[in-house]
N, C-alpha and C positions, 0 to 999 in steps of 0.2 A: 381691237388690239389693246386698246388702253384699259378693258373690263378684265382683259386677261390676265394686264400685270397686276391691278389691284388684287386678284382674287390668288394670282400667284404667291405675292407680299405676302397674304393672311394665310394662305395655304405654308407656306415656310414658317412661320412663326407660331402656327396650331404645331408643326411635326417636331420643333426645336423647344418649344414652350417648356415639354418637362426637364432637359439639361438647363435652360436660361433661366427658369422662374421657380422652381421645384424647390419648395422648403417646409421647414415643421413650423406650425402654426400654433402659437398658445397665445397670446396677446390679443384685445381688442377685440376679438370674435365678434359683441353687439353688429357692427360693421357690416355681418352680411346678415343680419336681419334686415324684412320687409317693412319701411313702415308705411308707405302711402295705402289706401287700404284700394284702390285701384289698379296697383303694382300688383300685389299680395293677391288680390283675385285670380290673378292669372299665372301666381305660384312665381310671381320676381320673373318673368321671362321677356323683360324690357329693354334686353340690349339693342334692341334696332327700334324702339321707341320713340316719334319725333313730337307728339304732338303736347307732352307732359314735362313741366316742370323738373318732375319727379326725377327723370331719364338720368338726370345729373349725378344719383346714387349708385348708376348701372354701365352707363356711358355717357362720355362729357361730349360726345359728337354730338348728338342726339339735341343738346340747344340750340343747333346751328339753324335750327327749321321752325323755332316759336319764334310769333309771332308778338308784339306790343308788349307790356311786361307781366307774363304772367306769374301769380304768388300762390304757394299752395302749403297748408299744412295741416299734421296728420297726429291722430293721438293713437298709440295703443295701452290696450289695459291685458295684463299679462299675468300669469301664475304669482301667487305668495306675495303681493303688494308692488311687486317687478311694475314699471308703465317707462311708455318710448314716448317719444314726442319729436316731428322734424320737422325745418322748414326747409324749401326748395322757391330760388326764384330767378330769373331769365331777363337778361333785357340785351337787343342787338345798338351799339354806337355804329353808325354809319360809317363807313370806311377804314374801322376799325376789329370788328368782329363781335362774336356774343360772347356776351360775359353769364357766369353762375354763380348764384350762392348755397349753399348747401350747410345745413344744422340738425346732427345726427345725435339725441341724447337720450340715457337712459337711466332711471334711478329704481335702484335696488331694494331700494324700502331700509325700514328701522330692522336688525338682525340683534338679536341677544349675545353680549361678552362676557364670556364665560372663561375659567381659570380651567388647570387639567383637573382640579376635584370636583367640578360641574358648578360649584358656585358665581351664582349671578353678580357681574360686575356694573352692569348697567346695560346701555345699548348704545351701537355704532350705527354709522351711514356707509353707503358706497354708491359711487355714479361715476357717468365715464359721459365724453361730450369731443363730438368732430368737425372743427369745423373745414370749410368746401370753398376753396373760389377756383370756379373754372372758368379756361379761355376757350373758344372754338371757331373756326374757319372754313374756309373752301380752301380741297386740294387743286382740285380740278372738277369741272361743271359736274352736276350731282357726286359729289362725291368729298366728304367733310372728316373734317379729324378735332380730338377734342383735348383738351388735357385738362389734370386738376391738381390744387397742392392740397395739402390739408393736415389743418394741425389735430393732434389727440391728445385728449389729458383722460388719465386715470385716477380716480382717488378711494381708497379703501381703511377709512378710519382714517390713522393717522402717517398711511404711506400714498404714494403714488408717483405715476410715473408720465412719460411725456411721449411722444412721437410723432415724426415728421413723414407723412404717404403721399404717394403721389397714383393720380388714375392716367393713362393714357387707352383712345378710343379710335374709332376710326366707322362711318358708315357709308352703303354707298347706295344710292335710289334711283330705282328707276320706274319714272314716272306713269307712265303707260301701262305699267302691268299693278300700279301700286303696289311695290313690294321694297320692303327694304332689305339690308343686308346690314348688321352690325357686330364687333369686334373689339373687346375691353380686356386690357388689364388692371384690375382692380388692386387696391393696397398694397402696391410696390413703394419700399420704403426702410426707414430703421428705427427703433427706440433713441431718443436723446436722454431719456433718464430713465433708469430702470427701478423695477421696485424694489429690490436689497440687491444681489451681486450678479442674479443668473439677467443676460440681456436674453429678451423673447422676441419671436416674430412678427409680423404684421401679418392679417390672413389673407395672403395674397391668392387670386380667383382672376384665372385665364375665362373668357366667356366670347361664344361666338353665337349667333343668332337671326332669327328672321324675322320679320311682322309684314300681314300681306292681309291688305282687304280685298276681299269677293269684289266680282264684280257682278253679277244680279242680286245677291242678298245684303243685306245691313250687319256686317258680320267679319268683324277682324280674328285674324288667326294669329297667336305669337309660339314661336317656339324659341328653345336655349341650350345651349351647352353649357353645363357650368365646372368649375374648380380644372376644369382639363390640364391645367400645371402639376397636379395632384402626380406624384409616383407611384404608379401599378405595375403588377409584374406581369398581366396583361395588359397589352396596350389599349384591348379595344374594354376596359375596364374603368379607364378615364370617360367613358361616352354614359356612365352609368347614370351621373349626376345630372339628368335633362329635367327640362320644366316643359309644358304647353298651357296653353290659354285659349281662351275666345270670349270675345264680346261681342256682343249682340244688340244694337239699335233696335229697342218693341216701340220706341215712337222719339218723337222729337227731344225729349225729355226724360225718355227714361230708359237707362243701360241695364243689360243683366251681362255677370261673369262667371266663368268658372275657370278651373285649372286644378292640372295637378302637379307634382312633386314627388320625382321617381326613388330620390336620394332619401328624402323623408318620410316616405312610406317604407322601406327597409331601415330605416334606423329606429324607427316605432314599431316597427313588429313583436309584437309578444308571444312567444310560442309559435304555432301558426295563422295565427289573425293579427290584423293591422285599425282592421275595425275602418274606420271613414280616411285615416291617417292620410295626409299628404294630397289632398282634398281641399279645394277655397273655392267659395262660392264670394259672391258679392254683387252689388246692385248701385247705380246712380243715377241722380235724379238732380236736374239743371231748373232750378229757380231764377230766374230773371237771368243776371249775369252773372252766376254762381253755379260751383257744379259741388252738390253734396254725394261724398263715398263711404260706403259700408261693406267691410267685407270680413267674412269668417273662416276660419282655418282650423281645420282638425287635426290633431295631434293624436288621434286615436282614443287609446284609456289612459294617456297623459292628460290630455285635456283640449280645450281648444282658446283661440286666441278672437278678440274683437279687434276691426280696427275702425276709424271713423275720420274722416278729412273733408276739408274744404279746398276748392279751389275761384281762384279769380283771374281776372287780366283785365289791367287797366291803361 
């Protein structure tokens, strides 16, 4: 009875999600970039994620299940001098709850300033940076809820602007079948400063989801629903936006990944090919007490992205 109300709860809040959460998104975007590059393997399909750091980017439930404190951080290297950089980190106080940190930033590179007669004025900067503290609990036995605040600043030469989000999550596990069950809304929230008069949105991303380890093979499965806040004028046209994943144990030490990206294989389509688009492979390999990640993402005949992390727990 009690699986049923939970599942009822999140069942009401997927069917109500596009009146309650439904808005136009221009601000912040960085936000729902990949960066951990063992997130990214799997095409971001981490909402029911418990064993990563990371999780804290996707659902703040999801710290409620690490263990000692673990630290993780991730570089990408991106088109036209663009690079991301995040940190994620976990620790449970006793009789208290788990806490998260989260450090989401991205710099733009050096861009040429230029006048309307094309004349070279010099060159500008631009970067944008989020930061994350989350709290998480037990509702009831397997079953955790998460929340996050999180500050934004924007800066674009000589403007920029500020913002206050918040994530709220929710998972529920059940043991026996290893499988989870996870449910996020991400960057609910408003501008506190805008960058001249028009105030923009935060890109707010309804996301529902599953992670289920095999039981005879070495071999997680994640799946995702994503932006399902989105307004379609078909309904079942919000379900467009999925991810999946798997990883794959080839020994003690060493991970292989893949996933794809339904949403970003049709948004790189050129004509009628997509070419590799929406496609991430990635591999990790655990060093002592250390877990190195590498993972690769095609973008088609846009290009593709690197990403590279470490993780630890001490």
């Amino acid at each position: 009875m009690k699986l049923f109300r939970y599942f009822a709860a999140i069942f009401l809040l997927f069917l109500f999600s596009n009146k309650i959460f439904s808005q136009t998104t221009n601000a912040y975007d960085f936000l729902r970039l990949d960066l951990n590059p063992r997130a990214a393997a799997v095409a971001g399909s981490y909402v029911a994620n418990s064993d990563d750091p990371n999780v804290i980017f996707y659902n703040p439930a999801g710290i409620n299940m690490l263990e000692n404190l673990p630290v993780s951080f991730s570089y990408v290297s991106q088109w036209a001098d663009i690079s991301l950089a995040g940190l994620s980190l976990s620790k449970n106080i006793e009789n208290v709850g788990h806490f998260g940190l989260g450090i989401d930033y991205i710099n733009y590179g050096t861009m040429s300033r230029r006048d309307e007669m094309n004349n070279d004025l010099g060159s500008f900067h631009a970067s944008e940076v989020a930061f994350m503290l989350a709290y998480g609990n037990n509702l009831d036995e397997n079953f955790f809820y998460g929340a996050t605040v999180k500050y934004i600043y924007s800066g674009i030469e000589s403007a920029s602007s500020a913002g206050i989000g918040f994530d709220l999550g929710l998972q529920y596990v059940i043991p026996s079948q290893k499988l989870n069950i996870g449910f996020s809304v991400l960057n609910m929230g408003t501008q506190v400063k805008k960058y001249f008069t028009t105030k923009e949105d935060l890109p707010l991303d309804v996301r529902l989801g599953i992670s289920k380890k095999m039981e005879r093979i070495p071999l997680t499965l994640y799946f995702s629903f994503n932006k399902l806040n989105e307004d379609k004028t078909n309904f079942l046209d919000r379900l467009n936006a999925f991810t999946f994943g798997g990883e794959v144990n080839l020994s003690k030490g060493l991970r292989l990944r893949i996933g794809y990206d339904n949403e970003k294989r049709q948004d790189f389509k050129i004509g009628g090919t997509a070419g590799l688009a929406g496609f991430n492979i990635g591999v990790g390999a655990v060093i002592k007490s250390y877990n190195f990640d590498y993972s690769y993402s095609s973008f088609g005949l846009a290009g593709a992205i690197n990403r590279i992390g470490i993780t630890t727990s001490f």
